[in-house]
mmCIF file of the C-alpha atoms, coordinates in Angstrom:
data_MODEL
# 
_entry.id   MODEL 
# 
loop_
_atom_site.group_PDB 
_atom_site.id 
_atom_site.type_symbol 
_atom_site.label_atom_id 
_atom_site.label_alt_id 
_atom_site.label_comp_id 
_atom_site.label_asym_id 
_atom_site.label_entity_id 
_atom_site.label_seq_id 
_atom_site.pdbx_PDB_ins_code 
_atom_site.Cartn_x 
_atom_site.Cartn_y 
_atom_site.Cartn_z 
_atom_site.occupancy 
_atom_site.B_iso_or_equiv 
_atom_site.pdbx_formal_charge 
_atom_site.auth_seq_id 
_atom_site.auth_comp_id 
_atom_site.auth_asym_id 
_atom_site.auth_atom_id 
_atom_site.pdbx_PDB_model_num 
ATOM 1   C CA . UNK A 1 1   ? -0.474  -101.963 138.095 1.00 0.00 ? 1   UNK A CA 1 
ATOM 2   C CA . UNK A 1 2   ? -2.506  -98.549  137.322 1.00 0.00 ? 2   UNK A CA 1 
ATOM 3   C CA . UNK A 1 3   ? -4.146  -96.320  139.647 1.00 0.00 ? 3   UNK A CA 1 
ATOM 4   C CA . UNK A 1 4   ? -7.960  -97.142  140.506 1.00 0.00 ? 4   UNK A CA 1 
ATOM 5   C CA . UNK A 1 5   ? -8.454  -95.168  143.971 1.00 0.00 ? 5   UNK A CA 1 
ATOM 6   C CA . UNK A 1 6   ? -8.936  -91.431  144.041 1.00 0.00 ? 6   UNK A CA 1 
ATOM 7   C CA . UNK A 1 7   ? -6.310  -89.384  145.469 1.00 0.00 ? 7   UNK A CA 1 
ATOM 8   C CA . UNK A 1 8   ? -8.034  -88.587  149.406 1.00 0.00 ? 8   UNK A CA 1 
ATOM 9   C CA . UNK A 1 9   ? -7.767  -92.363  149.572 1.00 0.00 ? 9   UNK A CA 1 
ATOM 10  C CA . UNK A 1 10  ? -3.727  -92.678  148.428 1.00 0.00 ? 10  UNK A CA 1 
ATOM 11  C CA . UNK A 1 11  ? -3.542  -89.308  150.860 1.00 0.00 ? 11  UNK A CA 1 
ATOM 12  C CA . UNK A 1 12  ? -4.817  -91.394  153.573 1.00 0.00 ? 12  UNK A CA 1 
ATOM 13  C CA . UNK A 1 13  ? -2.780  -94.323  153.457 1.00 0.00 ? 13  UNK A CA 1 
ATOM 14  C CA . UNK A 1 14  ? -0.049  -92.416  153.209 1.00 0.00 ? 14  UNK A CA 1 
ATOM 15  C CA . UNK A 1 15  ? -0.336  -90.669  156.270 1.00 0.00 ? 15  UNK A CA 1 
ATOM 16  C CA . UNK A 1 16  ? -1.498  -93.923  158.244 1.00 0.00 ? 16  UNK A CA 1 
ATOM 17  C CA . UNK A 1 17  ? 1.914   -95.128  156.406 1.00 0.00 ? 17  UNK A CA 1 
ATOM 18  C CA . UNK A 1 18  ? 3.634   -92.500  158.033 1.00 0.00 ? 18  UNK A CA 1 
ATOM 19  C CA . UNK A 1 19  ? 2.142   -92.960  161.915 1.00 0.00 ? 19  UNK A CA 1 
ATOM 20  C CA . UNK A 1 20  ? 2.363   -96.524  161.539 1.00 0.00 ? 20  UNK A CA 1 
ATOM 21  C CA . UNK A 1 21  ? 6.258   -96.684  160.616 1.00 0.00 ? 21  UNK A CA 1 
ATOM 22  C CA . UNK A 1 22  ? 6.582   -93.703  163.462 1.00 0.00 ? 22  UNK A CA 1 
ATOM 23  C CA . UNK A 1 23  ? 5.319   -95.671  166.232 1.00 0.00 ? 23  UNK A CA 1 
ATOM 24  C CA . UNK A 1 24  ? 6.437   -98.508  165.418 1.00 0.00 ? 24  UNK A CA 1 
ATOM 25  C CA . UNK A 1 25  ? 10.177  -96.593  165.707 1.00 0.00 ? 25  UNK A CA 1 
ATOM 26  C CA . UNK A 1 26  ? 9.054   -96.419  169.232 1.00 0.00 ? 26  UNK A CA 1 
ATOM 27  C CA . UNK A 1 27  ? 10.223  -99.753  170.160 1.00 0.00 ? 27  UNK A CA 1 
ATOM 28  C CA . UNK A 1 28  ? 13.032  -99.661  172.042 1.00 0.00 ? 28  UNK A CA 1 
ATOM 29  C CA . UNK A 1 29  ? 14.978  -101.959 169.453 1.00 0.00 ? 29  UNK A CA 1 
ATOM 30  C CA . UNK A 1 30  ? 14.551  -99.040  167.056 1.00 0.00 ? 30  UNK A CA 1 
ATOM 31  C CA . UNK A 1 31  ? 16.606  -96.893  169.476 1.00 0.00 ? 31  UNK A CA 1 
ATOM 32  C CA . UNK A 1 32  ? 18.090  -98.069  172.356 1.00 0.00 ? 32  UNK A CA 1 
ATOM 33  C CA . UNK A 1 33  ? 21.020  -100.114 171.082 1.00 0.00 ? 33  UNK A CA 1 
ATOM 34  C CA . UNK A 1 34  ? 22.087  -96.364  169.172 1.00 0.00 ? 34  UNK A CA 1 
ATOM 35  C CA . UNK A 1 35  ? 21.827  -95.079  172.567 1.00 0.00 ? 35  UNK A CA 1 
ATOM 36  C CA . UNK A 1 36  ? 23.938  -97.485  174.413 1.00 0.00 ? 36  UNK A CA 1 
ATOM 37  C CA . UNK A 1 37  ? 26.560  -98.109  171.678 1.00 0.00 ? 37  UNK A CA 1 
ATOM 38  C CA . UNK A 1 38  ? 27.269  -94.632  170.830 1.00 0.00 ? 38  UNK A CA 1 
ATOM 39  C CA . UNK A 1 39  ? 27.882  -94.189  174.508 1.00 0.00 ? 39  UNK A CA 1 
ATOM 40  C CA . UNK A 1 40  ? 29.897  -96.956  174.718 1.00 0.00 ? 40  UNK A CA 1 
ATOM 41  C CA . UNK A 1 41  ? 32.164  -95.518  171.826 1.00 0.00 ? 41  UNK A CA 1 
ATOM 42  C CA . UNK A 1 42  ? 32.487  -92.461  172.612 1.00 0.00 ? 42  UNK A CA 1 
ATOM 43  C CA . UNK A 1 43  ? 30.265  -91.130  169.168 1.00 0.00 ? 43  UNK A CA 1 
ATOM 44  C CA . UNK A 1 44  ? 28.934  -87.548  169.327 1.00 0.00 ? 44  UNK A CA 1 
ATOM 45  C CA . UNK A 1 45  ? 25.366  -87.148  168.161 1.00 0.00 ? 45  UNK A CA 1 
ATOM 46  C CA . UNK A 1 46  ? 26.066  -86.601  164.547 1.00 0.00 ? 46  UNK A CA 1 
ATOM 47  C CA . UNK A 1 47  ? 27.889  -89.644  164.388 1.00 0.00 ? 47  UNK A CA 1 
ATOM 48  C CA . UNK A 1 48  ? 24.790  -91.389  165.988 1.00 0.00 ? 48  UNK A CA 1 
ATOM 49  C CA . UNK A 1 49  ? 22.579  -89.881  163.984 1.00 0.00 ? 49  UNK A CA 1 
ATOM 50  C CA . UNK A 1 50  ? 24.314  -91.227  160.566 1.00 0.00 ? 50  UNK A CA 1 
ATOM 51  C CA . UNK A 1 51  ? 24.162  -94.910  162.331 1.00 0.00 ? 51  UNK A CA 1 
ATOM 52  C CA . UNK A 1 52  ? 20.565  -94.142  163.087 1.00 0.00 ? 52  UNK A CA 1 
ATOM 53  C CA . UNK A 1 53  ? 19.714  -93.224  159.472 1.00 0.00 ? 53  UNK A CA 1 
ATOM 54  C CA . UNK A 1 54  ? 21.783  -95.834  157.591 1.00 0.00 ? 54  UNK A CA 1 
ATOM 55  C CA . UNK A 1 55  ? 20.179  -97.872  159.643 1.00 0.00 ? 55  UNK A CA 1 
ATOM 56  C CA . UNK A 1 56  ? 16.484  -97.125  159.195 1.00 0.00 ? 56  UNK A CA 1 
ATOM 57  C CA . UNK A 1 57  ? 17.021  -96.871  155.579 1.00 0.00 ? 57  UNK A CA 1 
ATOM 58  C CA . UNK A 1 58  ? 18.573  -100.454 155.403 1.00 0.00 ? 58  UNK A CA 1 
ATOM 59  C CA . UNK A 1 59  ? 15.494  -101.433 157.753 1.00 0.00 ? 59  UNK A CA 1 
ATOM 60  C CA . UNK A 1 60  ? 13.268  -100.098 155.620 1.00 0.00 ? 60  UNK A CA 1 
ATOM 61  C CA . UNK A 1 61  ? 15.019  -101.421 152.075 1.00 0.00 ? 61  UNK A CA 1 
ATOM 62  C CA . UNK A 1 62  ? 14.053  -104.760 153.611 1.00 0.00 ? 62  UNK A CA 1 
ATOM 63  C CA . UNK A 1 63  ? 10.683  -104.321 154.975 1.00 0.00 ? 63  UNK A CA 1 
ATOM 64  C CA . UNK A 1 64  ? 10.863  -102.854 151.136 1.00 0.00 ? 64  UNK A CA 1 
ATOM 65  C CA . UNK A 1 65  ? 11.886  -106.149 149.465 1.00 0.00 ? 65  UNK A CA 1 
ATOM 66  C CA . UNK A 1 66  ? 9.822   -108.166 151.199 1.00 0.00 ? 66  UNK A CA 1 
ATOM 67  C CA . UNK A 1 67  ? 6.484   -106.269 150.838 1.00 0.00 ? 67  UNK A CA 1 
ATOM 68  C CA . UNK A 1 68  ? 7.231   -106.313 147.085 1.00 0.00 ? 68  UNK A CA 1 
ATOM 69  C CA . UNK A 1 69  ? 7.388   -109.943 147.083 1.00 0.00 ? 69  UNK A CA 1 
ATOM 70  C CA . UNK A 1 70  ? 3.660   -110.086 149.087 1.00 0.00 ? 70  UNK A CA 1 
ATOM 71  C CA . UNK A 1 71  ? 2.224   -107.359 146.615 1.00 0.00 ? 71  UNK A CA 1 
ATOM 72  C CA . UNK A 1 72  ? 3.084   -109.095 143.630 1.00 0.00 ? 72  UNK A CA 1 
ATOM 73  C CA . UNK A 1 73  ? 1.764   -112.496 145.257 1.00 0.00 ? 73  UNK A CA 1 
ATOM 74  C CA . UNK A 1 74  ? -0.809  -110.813 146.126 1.00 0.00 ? 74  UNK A CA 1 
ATOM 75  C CA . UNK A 1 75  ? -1.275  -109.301 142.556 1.00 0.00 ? 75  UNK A CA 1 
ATOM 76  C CA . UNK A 1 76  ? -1.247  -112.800 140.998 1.00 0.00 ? 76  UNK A CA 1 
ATOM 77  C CA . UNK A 1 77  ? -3.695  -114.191 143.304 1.00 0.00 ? 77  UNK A CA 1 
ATOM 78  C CA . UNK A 1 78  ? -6.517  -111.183 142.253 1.00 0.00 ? 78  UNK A CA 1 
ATOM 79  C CA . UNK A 1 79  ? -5.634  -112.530 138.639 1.00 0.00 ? 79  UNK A CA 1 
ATOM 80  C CA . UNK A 1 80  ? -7.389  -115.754 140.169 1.00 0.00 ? 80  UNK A CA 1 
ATOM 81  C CA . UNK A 1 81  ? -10.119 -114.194 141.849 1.00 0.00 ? 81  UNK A CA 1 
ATOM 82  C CA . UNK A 1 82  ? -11.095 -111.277 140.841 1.00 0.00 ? 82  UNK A CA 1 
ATOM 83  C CA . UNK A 1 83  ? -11.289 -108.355 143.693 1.00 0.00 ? 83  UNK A CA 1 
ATOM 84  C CA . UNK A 1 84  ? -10.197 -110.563 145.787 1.00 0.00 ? 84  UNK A CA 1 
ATOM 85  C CA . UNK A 1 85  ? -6.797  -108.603 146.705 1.00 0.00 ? 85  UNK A CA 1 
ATOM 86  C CA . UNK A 1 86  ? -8.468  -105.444 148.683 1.00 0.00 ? 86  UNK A CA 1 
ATOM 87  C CA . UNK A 1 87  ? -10.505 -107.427 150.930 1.00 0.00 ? 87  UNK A CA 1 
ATOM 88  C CA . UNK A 1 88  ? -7.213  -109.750 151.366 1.00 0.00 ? 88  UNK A CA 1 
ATOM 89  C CA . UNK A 1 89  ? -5.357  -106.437 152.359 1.00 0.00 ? 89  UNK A CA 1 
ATOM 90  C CA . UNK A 1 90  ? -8.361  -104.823 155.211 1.00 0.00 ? 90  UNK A CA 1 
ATOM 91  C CA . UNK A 1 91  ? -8.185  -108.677 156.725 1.00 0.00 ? 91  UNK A CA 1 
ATOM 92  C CA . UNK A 1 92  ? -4.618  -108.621 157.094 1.00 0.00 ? 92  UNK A CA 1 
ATOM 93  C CA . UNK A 1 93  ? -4.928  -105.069 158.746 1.00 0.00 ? 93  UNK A CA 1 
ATOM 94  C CA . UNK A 1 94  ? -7.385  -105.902 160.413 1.00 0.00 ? 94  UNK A CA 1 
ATOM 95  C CA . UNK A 1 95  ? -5.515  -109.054 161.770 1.00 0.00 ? 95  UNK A CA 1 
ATOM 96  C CA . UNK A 1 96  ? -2.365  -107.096 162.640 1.00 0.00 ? 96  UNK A CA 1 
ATOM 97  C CA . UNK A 1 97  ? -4.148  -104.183 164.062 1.00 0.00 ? 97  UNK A CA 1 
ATOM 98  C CA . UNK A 1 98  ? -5.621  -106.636 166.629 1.00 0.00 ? 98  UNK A CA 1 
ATOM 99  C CA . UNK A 1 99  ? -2.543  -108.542 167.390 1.00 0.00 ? 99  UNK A CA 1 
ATOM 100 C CA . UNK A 1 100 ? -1.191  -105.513 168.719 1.00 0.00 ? 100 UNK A CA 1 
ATOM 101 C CA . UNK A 1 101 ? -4.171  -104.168 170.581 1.00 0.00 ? 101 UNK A CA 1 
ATOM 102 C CA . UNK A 1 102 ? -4.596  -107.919 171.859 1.00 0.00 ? 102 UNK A CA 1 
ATOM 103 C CA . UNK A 1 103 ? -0.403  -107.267 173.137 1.00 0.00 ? 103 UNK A CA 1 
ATOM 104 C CA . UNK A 1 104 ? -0.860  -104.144 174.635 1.00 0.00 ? 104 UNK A CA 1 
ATOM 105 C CA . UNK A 1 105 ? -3.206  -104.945 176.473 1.00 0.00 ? 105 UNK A CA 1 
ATOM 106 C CA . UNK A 1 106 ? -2.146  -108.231 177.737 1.00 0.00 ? 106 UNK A CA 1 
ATOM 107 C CA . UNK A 1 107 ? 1.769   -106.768 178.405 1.00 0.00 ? 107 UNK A CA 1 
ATOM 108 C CA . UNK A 1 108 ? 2.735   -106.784 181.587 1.00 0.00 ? 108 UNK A CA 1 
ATOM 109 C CA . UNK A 1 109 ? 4.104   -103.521 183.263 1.00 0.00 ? 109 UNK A CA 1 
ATOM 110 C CA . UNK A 1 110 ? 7.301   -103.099 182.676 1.00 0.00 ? 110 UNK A CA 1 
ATOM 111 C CA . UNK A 1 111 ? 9.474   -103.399 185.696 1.00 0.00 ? 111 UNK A CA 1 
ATOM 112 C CA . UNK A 1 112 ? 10.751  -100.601 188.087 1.00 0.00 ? 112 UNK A CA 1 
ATOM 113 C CA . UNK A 1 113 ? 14.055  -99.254  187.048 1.00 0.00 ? 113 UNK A CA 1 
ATOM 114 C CA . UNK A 1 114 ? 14.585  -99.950  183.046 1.00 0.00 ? 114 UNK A CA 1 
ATOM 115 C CA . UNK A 1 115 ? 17.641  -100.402 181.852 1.00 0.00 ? 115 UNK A CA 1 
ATOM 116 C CA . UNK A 1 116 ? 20.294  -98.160  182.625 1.00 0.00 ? 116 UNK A CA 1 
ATOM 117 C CA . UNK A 1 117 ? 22.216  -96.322  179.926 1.00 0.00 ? 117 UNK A CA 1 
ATOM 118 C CA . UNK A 1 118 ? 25.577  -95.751  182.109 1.00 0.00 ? 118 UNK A CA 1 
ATOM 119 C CA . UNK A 1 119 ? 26.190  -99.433  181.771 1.00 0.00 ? 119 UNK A CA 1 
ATOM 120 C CA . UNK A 1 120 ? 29.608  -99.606  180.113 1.00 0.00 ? 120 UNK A CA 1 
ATOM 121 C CA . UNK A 1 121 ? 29.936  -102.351 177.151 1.00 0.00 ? 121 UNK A CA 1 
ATOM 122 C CA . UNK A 1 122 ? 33.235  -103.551 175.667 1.00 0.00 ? 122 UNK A CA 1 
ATOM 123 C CA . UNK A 1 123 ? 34.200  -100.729 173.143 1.00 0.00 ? 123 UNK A CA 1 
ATOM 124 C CA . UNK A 1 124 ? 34.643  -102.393 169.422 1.00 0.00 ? 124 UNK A CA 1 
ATOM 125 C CA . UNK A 1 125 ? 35.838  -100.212 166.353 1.00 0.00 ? 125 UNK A CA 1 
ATOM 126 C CA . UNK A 1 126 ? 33.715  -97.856  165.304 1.00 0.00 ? 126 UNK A CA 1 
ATOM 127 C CA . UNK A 1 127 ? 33.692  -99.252  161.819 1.00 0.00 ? 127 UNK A CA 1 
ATOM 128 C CA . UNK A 1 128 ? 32.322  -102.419 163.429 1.00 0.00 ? 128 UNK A CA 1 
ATOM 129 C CA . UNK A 1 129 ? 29.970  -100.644 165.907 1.00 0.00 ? 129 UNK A CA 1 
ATOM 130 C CA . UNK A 1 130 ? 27.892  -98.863  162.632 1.00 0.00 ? 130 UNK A CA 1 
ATOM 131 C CA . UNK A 1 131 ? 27.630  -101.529 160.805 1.00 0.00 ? 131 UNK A CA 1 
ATOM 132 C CA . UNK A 1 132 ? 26.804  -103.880 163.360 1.00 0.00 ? 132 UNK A CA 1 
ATOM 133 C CA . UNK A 1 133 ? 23.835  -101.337 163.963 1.00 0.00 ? 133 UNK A CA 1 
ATOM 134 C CA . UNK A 1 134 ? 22.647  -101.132 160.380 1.00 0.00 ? 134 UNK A CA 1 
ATOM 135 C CA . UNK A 1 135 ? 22.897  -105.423 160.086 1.00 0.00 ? 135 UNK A CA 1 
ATOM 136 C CA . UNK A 1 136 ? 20.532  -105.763 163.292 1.00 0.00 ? 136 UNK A CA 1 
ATOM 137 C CA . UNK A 1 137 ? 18.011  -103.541 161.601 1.00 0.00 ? 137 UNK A CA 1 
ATOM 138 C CA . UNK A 1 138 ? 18.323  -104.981 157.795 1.00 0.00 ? 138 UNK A CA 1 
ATOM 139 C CA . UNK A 1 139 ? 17.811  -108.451 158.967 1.00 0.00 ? 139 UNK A CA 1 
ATOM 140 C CA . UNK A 1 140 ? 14.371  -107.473 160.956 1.00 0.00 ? 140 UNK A CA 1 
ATOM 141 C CA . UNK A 1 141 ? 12.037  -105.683 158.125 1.00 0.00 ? 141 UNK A CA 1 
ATOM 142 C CA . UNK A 1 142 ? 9.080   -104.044 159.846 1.00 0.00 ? 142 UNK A CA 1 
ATOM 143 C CA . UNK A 1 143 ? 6.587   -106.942 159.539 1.00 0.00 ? 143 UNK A CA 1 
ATOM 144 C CA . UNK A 1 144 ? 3.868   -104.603 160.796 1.00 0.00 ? 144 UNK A CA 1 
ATOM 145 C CA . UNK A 1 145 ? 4.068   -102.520 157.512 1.00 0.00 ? 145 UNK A CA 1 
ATOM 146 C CA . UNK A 1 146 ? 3.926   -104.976 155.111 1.00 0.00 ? 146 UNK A CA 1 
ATOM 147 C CA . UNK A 1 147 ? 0.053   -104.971 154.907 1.00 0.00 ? 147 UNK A CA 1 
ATOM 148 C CA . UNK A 1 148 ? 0.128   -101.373 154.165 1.00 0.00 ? 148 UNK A CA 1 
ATOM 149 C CA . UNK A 1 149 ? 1.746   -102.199 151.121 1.00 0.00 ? 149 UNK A CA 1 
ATOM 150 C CA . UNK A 1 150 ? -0.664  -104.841 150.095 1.00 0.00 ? 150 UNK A CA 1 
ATOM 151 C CA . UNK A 1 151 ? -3.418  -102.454 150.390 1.00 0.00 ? 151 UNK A CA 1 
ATOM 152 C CA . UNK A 1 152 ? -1.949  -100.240 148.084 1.00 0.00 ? 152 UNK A CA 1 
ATOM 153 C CA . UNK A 1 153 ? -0.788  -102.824 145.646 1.00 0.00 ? 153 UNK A CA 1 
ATOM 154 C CA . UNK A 1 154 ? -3.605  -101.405 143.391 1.00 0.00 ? 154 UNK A CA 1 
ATOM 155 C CA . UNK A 1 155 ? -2.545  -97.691  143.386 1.00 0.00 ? 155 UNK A CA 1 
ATOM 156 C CA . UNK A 1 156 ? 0.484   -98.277  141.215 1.00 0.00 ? 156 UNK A CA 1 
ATOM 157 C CA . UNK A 1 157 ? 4.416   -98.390  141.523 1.00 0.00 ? 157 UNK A CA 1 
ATOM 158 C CA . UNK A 1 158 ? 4.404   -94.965  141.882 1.00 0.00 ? 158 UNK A CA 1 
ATOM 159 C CA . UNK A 1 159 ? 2.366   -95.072  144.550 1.00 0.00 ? 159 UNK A CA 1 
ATOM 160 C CA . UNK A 1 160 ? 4.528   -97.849  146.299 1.00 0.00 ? 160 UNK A CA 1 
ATOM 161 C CA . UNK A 1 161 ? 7.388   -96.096  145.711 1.00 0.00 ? 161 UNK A CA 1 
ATOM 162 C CA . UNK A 1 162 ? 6.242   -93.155  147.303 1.00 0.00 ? 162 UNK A CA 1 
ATOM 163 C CA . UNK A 1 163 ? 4.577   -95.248  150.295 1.00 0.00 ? 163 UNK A CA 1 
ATOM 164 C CA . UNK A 1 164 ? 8.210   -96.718  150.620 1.00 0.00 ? 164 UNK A CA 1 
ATOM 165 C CA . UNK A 1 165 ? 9.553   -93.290  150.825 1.00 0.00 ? 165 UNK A CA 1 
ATOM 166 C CA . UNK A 1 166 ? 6.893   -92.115  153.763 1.00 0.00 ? 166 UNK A CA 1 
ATOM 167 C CA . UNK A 1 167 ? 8.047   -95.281  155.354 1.00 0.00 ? 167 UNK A CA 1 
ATOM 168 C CA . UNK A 1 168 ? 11.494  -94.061  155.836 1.00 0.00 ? 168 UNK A CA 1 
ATOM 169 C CA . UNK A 1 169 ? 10.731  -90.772  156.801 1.00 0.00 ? 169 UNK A CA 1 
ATOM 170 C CA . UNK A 1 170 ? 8.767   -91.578  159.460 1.00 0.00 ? 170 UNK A CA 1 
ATOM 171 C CA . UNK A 1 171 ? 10.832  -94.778  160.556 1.00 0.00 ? 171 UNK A CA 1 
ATOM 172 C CA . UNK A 1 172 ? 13.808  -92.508  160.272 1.00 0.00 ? 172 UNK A CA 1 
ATOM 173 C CA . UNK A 1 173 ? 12.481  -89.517  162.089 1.00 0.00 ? 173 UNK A CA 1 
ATOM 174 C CA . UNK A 1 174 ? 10.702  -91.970  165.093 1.00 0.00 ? 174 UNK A CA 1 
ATOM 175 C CA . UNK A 1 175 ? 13.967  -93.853  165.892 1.00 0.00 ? 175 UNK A CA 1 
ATOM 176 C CA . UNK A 1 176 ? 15.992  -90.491  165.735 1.00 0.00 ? 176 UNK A CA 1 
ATOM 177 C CA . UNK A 1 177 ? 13.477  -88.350  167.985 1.00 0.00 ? 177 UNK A CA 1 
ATOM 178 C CA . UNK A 1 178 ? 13.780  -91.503  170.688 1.00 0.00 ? 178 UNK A CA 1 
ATOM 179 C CA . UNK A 1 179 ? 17.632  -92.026  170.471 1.00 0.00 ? 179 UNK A CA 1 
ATOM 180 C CA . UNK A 1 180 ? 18.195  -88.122  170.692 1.00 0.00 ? 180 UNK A CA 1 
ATOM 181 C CA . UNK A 1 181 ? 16.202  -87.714  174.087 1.00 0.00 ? 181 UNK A CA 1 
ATOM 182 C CA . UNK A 1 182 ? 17.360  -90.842  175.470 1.00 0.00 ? 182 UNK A CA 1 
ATOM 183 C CA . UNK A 1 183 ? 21.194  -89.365  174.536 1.00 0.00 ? 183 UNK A CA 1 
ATOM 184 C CA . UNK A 1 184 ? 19.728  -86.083  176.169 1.00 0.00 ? 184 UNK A CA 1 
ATOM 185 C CA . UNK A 1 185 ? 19.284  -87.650  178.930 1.00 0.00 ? 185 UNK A CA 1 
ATOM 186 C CA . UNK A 1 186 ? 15.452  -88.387  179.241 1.00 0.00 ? 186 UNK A CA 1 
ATOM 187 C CA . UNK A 1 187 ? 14.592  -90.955  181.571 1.00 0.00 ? 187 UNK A CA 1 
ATOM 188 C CA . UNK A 1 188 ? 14.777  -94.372  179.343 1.00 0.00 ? 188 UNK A CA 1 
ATOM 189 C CA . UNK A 1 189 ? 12.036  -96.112  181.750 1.00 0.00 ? 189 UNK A CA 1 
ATOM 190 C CA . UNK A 1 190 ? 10.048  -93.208  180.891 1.00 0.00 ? 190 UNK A CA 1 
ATOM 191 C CA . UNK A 1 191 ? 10.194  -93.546  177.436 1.00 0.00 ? 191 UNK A CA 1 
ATOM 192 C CA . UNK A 1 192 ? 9.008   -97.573  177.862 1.00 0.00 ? 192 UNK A CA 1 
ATOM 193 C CA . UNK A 1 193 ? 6.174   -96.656  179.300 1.00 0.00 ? 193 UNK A CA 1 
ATOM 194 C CA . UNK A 1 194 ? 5.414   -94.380  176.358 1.00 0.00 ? 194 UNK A CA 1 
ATOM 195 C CA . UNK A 1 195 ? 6.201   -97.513  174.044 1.00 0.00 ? 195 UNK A CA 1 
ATOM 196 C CA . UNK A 1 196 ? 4.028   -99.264  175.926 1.00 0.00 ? 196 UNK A CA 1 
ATOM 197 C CA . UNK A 1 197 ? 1.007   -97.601  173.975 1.00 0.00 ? 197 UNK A CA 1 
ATOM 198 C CA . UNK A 1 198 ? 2.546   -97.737  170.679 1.00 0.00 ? 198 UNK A CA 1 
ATOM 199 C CA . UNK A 1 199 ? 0.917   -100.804 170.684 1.00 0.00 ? 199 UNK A CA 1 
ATOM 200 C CA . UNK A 1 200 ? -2.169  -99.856  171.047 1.00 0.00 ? 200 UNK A CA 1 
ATOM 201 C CA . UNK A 1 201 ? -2.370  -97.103  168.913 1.00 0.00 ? 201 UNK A CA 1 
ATOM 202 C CA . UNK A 1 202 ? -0.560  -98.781  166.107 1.00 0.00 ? 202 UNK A CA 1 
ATOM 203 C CA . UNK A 1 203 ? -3.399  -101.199 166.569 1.00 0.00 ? 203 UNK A CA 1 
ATOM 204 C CA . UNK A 1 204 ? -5.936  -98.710  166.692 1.00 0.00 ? 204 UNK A CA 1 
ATOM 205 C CA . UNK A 1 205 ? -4.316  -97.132  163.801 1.00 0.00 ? 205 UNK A CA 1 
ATOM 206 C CA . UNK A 1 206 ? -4.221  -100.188 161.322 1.00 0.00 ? 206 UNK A CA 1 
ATOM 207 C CA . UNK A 1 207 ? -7.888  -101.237 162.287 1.00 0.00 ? 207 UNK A CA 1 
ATOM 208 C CA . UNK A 1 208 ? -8.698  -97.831  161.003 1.00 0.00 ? 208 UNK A CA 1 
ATOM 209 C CA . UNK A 1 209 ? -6.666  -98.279  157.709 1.00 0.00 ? 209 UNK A CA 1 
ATOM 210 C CA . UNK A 1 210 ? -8.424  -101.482 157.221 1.00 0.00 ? 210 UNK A CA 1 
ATOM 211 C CA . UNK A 1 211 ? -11.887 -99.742  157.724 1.00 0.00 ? 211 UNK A CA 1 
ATOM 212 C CA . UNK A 1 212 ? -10.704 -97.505  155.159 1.00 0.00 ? 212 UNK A CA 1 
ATOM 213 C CA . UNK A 1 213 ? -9.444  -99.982  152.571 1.00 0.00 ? 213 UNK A CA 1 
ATOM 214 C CA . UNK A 1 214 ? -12.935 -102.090 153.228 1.00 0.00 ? 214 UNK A CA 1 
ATOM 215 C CA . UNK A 1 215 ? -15.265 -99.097  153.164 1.00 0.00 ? 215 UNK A CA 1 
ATOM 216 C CA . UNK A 1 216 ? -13.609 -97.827  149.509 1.00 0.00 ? 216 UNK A CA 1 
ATOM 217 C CA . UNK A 1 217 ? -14.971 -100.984 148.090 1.00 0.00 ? 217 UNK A CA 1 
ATOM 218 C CA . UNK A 1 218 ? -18.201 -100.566 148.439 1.00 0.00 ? 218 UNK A CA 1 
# 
């Protein structure tokens, strides 16, 4: 793979890279579990912030794997067709980016009272509690990523390296903003109906990557 794009457009998927793996932190699967467990156990918030990190980097290793697999399918399918592999990746984006406008707007509101973070569960060893956190996010890569990569396939490893790297700063720093002001004690229904629009704006977000990746072709 060699470079072929000029550097605004690496720049720009980059920071759509960045939004799009920082919303999508703002699920509450990407926090809430850190929230309830460390409670549960007792952890102060640098131990929950170690669980949170180990675990978005083992989230983001396999949303890693993964996209490497589609880019270099993807790679081997351009061999076929010629050019073929940038106008794969804006469909895909495009594709996702209206799934999850499509969901957003279709979700139903969320019902009055969220969950509550006082609940007590049955306390585990520690050991157990971490690394039951970082399994539950290495088994789930972040599927809504994964095009990202495949329109970037072109730019290089380098550049895919990098990408990865923006990935797991901003998944990292989204599910650690969320679990620290649901630990501070920030209402958690609040914070749904905040996620509620991540949805939206992650699928306003990737239609707008696509635009980009379709628009540099011509």
């Amino acid at each position: 793979m060699t470079p072929v794009s000029e550097p605004s457009v690496l720049l720009s998927l980059l920071g759509g890279g960045f939004v799009a793996a920082f919303l999508h932190a703002a699920l509450p699967t990407h926090w809430l579990p850190f929230t309830l467990v460390g409670r549960a156990q007792g952890w102060g918030a640098s131990r929950v912030l170690l669980a949170v990190t180990a675990a978005g980097l083992a989230h983001i290793a396999t949303t890693a794997v993964v996209g490497g697999l589609i880019v270099a399918a993807g790679l081997a399918l351009d061999q076929w067709v010629e050019g073929l592999l940038p106008h794969l990746a804006a469909v895909l984006l495009f594709l996702f980016g209206a799934f999850y406008l499509a969901r957003a707007t279709l979700r139903r509101p969320a019902t009055a009272g969220g969950p509550a973070l006082d609940v007590a569960e049955p306390a585990v060893s520690n050991k157990a509690a971490f690394f039951g956190l970082v399994a539950m996010m290495a088994v789930s890569p972040g599927e809504v990523l994964l095009p990202i990569y495949l329109s970037s396939a072109s730019e290089g490893f380098a550049a895919l390296a990098l990408l990865t790297l923006v990935f797991a700063v901003g998944t990292i720093a989204g599910m650690a903003v969320f679990t620290a002001l649901a630990g501070a004690g920030a209402s958690i229904l609040r914070l749904e109906r905040w996620a509620r629009y991540e949805g939206a704006v992650l699928g306003v977000a990737l239609i707008a990557l696509g635009l980009l990746v379709a628009l540099h072709q011509h």
